[in-house]
LOVEXVEX-272749 format. One record per atom (N, C-alpha, C, O): atom name; residue in three letters; x, y, z. Coordinates in nm, 4 decimals. Last residue first. Example, Ala and Ser with C-alpha at 12.3 -4.5 7.8 and 13.67 -1.06 7.14 Angstrom:
% LOVEXVEX-272749
@nufi N&drenza SER&px 1.2850&py -0.2250&pz 0.7080
@nufi CA&drenza SER&px 1.3670&py -0.1060&pz 0.7140
@nufi C&drenza SER&px 1.2900&py 0.0030&pz 0.7870
@nufi O&drenza SER&px 1.3409&py 0.1138&pz 0.8039
@nufi N&drenza ALA&px 1.3190&py -0.5690&pz 0.7800
@nufi CA&drenza ALA&px 1.2300&py -0.4500&pz 0.7800
@nufi C&drenza ALA&px 1.3200&py -0.3300&pz 0.7800
@nufi O&drenza ALA&px 1.4236&py -0.3319&pz 0.8465
This chain:
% LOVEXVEX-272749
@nufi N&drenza UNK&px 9.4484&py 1.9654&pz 8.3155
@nufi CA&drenza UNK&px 9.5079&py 1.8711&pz 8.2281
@nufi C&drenza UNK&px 9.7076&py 1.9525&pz 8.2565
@nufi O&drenza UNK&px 9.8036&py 1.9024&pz 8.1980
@nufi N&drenza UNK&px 9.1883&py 1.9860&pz 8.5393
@nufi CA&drenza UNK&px 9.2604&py 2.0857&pz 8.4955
@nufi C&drenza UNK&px 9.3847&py 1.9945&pz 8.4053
@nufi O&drenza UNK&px 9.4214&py 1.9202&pz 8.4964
@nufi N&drenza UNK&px 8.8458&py 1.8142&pz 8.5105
@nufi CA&drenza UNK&px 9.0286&py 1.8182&pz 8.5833
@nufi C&drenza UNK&px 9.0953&py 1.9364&pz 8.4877
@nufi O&drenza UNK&px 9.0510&py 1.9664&pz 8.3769
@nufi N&drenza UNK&px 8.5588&py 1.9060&pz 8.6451
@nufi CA&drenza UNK&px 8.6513&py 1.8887&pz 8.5220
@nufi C&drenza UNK&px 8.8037&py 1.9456&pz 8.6123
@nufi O&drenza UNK&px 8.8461&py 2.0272&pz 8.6941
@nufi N&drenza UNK&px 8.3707&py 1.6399&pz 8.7578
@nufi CA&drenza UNK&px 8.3914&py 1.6768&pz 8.7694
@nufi C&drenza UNK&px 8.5313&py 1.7437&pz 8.6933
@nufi O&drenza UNK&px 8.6213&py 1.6624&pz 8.6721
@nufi N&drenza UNK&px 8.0466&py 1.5219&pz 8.6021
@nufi CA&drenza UNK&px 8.1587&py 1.5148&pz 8.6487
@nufi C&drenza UNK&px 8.2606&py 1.6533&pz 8.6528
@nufi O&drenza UNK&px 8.2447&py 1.7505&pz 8.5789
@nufi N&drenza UNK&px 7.8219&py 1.5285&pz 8.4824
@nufi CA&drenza UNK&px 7.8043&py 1.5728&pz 8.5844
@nufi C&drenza UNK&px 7.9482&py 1.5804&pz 8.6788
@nufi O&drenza UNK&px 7.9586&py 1.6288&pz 8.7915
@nufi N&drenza UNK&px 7.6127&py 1.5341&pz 8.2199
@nufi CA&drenza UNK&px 7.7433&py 1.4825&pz 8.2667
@nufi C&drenza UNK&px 7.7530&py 1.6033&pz 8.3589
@nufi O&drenza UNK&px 7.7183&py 1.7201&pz 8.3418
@nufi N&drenza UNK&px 7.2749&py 1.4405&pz 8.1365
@nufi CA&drenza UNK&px 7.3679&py 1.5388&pz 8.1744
@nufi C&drenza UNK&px 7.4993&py 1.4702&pz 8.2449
@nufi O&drenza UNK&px 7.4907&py 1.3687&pz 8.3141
@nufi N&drenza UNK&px 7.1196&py 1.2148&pz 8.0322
@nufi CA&drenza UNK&px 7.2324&py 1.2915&pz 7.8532
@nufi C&drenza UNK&px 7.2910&py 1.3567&pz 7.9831
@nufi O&drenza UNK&px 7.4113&py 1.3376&pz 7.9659
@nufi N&drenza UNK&px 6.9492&py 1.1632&pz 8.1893
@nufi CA&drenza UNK&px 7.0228&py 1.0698&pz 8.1442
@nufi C&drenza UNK&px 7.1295&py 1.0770&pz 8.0578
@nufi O&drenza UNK&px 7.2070&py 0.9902&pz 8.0176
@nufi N&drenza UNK&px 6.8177&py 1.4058&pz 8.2985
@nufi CA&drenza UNK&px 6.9426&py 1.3842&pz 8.3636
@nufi C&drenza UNK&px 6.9888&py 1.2377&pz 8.3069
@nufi O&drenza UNK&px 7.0722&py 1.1832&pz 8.3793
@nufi N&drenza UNK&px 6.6078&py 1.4169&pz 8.0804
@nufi CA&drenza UNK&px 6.7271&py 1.5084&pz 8.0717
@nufi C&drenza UNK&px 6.8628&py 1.4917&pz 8.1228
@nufi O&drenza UNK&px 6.9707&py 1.5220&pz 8.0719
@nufi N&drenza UNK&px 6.4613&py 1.2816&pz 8.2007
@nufi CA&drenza UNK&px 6.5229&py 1.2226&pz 8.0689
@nufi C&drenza UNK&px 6.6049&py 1.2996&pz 8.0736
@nufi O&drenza UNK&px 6.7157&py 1.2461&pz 8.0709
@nufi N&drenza UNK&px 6.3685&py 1.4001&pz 8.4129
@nufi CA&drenza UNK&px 6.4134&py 1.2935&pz 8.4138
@nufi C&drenza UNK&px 6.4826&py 1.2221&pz 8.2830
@nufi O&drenza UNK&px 6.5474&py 1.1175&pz 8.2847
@nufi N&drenza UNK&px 6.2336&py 1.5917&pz 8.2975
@nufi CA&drenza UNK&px 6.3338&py 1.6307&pz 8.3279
@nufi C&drenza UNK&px 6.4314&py 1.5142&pz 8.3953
@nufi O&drenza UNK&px 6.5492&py 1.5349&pz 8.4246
@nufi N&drenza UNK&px 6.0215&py 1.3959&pz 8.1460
@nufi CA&drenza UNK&px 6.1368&py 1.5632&pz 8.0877
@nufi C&drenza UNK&px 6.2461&py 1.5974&pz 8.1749
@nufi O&drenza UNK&px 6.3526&py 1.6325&pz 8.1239
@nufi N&drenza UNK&px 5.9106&py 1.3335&pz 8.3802
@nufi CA&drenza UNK&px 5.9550&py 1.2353&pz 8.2930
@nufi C&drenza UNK&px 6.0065&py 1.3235&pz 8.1832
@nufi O&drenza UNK&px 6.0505&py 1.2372&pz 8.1073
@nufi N&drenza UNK&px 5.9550&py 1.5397&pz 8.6493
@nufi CA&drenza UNK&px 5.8438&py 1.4998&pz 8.5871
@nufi C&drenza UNK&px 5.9376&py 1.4426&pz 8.4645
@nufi O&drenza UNK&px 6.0427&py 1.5041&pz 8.4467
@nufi N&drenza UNK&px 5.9387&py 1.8172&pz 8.9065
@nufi CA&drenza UNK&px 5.9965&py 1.6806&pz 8.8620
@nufi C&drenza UNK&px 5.9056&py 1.5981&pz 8.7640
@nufi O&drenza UNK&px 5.7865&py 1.5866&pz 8.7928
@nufi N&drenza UNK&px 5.7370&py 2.0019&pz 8.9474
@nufi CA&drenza UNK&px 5.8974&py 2.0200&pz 8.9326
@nufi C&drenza UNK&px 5.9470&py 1.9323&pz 8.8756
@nufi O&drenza UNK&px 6.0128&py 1.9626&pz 8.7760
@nufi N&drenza UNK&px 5.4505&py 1.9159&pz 8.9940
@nufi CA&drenza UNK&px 5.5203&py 1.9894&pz 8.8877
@nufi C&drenza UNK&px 5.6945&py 2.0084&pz 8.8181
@nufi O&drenza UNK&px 5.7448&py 2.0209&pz 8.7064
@nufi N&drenza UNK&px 5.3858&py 1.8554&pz 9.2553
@nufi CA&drenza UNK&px 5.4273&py 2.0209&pz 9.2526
@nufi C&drenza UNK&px 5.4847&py 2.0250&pz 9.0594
@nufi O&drenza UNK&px 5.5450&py 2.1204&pz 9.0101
@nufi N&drenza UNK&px 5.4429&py 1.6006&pz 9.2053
@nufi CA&drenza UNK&px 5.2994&py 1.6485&pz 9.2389
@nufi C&drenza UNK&px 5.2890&py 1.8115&pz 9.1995
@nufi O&drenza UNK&px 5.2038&py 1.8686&pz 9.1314
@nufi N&drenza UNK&px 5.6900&py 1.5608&pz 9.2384
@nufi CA&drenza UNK&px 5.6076&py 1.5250&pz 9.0944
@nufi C&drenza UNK&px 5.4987&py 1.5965&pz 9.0790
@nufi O&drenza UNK&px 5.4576&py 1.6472&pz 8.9746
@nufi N&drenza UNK&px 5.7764&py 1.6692&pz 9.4699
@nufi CA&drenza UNK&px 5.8179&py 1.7006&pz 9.3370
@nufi C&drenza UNK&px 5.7431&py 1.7095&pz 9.2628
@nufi O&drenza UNK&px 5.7064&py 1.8135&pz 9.2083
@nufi N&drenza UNK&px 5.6582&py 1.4757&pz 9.6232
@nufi CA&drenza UNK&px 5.5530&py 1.6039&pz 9.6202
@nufi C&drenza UNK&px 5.6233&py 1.6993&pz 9.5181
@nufi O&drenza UNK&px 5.5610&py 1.7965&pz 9.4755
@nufi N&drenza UNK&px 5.7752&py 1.2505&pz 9.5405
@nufi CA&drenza UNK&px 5.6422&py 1.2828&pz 9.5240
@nufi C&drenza UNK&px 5.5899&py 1.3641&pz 9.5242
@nufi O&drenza UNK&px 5.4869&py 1.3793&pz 9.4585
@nufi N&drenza UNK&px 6.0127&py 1.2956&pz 9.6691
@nufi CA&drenza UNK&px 6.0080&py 1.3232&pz 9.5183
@nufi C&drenza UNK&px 5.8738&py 1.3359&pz 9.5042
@nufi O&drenza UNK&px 5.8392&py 1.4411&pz 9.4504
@nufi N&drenza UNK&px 5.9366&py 1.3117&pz 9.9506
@nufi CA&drenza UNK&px 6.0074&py 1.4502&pz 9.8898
@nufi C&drenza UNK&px 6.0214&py 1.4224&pz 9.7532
@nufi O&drenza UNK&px 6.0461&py 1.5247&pz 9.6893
@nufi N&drenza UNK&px 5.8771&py 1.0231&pz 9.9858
@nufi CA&drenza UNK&px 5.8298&py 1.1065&pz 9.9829
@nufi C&drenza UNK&px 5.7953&py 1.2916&pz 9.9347
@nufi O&drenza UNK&px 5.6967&py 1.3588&pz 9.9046
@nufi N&drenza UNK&px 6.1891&py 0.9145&pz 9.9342
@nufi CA&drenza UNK&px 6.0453&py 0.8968&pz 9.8548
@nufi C&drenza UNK&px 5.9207&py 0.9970&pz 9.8552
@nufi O&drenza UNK&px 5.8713&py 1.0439&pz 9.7527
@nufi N&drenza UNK&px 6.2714&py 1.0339&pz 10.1524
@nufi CA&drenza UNK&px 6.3430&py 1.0604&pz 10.0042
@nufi C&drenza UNK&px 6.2037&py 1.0436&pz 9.9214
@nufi O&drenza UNK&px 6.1347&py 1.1283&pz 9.8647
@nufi N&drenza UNK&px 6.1753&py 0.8908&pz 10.3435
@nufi CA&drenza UNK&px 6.1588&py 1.0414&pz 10.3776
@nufi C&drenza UNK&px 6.1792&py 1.0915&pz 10.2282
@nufi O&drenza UNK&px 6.1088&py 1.1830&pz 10.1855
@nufi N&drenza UNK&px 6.2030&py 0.6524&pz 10.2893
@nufi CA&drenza UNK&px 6.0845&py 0.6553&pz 10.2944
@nufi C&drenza UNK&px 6.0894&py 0.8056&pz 10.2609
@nufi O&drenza UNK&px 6.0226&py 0.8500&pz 10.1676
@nufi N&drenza UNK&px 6.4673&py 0.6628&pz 10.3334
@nufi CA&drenza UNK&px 6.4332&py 0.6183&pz 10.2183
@nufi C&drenza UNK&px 6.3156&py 0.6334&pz 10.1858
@nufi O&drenza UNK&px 6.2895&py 0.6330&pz 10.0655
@nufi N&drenza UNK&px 6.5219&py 0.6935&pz 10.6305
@nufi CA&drenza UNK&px 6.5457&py 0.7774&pz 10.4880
@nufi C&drenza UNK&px 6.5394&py 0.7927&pz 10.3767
@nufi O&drenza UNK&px 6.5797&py 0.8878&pz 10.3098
@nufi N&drenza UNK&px 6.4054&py 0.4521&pz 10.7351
@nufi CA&drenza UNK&px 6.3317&py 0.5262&pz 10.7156
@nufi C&drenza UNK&px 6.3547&py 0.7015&pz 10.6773
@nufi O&drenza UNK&px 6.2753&py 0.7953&pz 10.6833
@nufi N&drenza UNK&px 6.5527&py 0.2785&pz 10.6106
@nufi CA&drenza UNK&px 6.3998&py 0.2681&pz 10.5631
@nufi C&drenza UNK&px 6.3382&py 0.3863&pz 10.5840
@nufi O&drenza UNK&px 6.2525&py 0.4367&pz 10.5114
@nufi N&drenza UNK&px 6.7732&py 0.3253&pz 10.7976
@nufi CA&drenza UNK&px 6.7970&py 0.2880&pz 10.6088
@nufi C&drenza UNK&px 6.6554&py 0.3398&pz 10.5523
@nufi O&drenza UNK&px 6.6458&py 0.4262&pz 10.4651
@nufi N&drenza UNK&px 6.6727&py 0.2871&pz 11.0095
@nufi CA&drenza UNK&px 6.7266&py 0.3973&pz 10.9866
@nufi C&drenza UNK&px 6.6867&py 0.4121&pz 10.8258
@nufi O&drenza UNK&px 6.6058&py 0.4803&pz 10.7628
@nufi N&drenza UNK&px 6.6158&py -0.0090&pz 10.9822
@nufi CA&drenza UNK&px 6.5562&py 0.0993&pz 10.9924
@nufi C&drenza UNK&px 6.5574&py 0.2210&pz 10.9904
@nufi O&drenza UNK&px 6.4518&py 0.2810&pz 10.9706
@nufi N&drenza UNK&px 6.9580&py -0.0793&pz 10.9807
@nufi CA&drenza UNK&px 6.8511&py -0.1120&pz 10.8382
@nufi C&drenza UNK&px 6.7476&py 0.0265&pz 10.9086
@nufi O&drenza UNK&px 6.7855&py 0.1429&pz 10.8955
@nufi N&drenza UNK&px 7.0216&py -0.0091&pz 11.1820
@nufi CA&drenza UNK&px 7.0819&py 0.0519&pz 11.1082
@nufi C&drenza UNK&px 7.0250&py 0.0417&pz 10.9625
@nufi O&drenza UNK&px 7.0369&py 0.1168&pz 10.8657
@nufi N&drenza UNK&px 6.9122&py -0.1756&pz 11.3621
@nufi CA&drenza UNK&px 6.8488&py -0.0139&pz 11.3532
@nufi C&drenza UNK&px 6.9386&py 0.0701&pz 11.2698
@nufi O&drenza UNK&px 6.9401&py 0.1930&pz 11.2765
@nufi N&drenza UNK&px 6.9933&py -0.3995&pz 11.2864
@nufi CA&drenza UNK&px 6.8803&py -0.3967&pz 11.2826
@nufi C&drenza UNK&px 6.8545&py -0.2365&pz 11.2920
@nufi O&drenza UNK&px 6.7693&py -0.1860&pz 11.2189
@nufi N&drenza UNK&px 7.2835&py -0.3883&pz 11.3916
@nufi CA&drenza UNK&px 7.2198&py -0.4381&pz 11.1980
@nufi C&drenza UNK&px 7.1040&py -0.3633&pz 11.1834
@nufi O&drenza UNK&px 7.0924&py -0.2769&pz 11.0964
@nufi N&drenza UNK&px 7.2739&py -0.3680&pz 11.6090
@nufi CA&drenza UNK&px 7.2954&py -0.2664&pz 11.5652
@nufi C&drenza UNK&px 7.2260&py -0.2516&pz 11.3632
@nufi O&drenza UNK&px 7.1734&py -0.1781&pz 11.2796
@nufi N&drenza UNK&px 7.1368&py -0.6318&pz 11.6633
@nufi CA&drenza UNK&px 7.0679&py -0.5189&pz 11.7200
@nufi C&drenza UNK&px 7.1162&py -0.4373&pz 11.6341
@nufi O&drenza UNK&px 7.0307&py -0.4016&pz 11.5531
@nufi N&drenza UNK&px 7.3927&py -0.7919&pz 11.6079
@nufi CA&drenza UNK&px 7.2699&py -0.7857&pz 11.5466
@nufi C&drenza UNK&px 7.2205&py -0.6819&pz 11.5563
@nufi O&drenza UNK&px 7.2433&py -0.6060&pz 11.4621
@nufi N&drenza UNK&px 7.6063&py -0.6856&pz 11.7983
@nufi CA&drenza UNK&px 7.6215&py -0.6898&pz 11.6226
@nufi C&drenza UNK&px 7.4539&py -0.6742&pz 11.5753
@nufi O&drenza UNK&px 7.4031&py -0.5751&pz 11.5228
@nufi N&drenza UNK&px 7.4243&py -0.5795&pz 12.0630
@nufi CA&drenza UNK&px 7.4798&py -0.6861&pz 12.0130
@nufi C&drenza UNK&px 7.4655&py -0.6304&pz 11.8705
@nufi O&drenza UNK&px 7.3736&py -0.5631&pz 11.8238
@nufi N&drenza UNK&px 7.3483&py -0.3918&pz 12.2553
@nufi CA&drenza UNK&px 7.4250&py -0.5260&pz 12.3441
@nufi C&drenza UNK&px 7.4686&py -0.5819&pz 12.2241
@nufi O&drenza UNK&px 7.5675&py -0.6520&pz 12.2456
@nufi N&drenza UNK&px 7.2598&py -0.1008&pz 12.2807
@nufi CA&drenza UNK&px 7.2463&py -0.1907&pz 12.2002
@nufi C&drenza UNK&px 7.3357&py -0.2833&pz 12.2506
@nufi O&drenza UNK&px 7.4275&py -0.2229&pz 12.3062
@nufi N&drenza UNK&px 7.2403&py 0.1303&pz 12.4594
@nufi CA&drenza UNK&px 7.1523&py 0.0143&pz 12.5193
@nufi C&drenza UNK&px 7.2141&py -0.1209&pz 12.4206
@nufi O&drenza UNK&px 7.2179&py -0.2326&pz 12.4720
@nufi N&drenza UNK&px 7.3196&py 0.3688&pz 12.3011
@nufi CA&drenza UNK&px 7.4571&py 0.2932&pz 12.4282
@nufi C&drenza UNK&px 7.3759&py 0.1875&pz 12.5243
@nufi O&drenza UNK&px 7.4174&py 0.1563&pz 12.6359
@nufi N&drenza UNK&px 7.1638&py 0.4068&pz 12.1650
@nufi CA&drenza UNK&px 7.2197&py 0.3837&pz 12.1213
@nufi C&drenza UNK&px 7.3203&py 0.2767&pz 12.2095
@nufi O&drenza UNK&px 7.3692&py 0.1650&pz 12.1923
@nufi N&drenza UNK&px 7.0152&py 0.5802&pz 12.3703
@nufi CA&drenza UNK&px 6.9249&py 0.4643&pz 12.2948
@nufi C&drenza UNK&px 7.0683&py 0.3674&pz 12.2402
@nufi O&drenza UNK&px 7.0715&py 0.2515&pz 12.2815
@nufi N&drenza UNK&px 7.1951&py 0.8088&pz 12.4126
@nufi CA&drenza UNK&px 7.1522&py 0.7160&pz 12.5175
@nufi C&drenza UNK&px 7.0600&py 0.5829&pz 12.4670
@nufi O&drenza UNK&px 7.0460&py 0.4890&pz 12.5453
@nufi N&drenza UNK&px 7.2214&py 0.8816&pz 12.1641
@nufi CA&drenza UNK&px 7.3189&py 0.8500&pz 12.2110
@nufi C&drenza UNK&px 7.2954&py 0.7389&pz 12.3029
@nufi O&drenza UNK&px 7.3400&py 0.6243&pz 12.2975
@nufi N&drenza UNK&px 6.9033&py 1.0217&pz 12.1194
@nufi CA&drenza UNK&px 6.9799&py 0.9185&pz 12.0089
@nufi C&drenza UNK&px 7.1453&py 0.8157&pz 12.0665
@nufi O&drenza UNK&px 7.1740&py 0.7060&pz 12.0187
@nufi N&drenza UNK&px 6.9727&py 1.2181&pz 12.3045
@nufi CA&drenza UNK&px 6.9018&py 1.1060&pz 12.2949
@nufi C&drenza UNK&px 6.9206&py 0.9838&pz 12.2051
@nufi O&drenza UNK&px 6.9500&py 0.8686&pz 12.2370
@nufi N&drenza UNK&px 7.1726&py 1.3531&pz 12.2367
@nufi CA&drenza UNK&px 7.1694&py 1.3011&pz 12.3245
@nufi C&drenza UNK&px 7.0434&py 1.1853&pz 12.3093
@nufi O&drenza UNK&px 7.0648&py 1.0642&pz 12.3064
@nufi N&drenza UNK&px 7.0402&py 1.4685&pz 11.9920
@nufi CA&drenza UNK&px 7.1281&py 1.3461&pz 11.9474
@nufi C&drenza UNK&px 7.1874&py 1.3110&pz 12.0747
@nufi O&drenza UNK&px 7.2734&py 1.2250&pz 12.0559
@nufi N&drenza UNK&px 6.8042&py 1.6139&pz 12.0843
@nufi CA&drenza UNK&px 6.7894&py 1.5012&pz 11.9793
@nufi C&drenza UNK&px 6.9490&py 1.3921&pz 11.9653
@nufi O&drenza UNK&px 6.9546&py 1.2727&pz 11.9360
@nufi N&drenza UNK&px 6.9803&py 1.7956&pz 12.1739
@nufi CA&drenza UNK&px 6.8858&py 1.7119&pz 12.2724
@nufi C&drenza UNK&px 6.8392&py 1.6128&pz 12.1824
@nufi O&drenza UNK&px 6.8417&py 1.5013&pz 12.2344
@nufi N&drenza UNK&px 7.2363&py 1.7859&pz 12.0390
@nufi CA&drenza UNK&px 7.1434&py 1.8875&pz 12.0598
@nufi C&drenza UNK&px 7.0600&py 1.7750&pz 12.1324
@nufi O&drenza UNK&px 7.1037&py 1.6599&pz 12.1322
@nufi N&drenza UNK&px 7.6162&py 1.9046&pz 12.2117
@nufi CA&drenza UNK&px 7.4830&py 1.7966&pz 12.0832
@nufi C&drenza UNK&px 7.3924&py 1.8641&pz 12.1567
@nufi O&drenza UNK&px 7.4000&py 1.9401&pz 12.2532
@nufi N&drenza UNK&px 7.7765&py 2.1828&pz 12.0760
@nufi CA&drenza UNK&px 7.7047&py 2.0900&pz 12.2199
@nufi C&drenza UNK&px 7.6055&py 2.0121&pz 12.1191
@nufi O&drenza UNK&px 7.5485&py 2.0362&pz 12.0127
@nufi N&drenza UNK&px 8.1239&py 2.1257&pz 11.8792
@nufi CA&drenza UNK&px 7.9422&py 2.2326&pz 11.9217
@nufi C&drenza UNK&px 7.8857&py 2.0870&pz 11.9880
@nufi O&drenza UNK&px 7.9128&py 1.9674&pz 11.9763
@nufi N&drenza UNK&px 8.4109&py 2.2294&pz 11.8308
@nufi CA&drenza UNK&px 8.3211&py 2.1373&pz 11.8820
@nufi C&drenza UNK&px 8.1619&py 2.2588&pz 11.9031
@nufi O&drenza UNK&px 8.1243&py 2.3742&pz 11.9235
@nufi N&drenza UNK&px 8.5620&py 2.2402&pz 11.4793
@nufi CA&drenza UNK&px 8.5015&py 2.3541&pz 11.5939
@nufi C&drenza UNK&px 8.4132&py 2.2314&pz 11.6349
@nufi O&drenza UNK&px 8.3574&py 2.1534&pz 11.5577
@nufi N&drenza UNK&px 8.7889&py 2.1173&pz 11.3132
@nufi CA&drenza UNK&px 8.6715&py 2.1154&pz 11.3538
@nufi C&drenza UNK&px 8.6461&py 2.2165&pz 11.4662
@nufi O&drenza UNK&px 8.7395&py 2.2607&pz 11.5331
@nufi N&drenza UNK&px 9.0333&py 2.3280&pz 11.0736
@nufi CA&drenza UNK&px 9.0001&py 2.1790&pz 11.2812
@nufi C&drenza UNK&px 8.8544&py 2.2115&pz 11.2612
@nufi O&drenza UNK&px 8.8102&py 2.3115&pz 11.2046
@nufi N&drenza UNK&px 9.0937&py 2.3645&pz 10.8544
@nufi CA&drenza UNK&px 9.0797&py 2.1956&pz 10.8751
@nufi C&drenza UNK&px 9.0093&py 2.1760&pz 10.9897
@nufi O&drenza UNK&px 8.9458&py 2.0762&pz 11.0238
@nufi N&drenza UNK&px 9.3282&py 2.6439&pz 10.9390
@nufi CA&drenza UNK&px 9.2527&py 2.5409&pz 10.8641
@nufi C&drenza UNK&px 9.2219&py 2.4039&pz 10.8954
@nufi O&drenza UNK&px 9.3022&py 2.3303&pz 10.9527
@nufi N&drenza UNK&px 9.3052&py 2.7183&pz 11.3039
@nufi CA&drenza UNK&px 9.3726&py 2.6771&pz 11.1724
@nufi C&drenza UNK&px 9.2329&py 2.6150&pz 11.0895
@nufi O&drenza UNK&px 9.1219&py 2.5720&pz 11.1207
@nufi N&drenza UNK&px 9.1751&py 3.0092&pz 11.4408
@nufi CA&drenza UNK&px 9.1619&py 2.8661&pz 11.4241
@nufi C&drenza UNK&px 9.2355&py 2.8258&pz 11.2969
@nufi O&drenza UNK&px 9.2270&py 2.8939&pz 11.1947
């Protein structure tokens, strides 16, 4: 296989489905609309996964200060 190509793989029964829901939507709006919910409800999932951070200890107002001083970029060769 060359560099770059994609390799095809079979969708998985989750994103057939997701397909067939998808190929109902009739209108700009509609799509708005489950594209916000989507939005909400990765946002919810995120939220959740810091909480049990906090909860577990891992994450916590130290190490949150920390990532305000860390540089994170990326270093160019000059």
């Amino acid at each position: 296989m060359e560099a770059g190509a994609i390799q095809a793989k079979p969708f998985t029964p989750f994103q057939i489905e997701m397909l067939e829901l998808v190929s109902r939507v009739s209108s700009e709006a509609e799509m708005k609309d489950i594209r916000r919910l989507l939005g909400q409800y990765f946002a919810q999932r995120a939220e959740d996964a810091l909480d049990q951070l906090w909860d577990e200890g891992v994450l916590n107002e130290e190490v949150i200060e920390e990532w305000k001083n860390e540089h994170m970029r990326t270093p160019y060769k000059q």
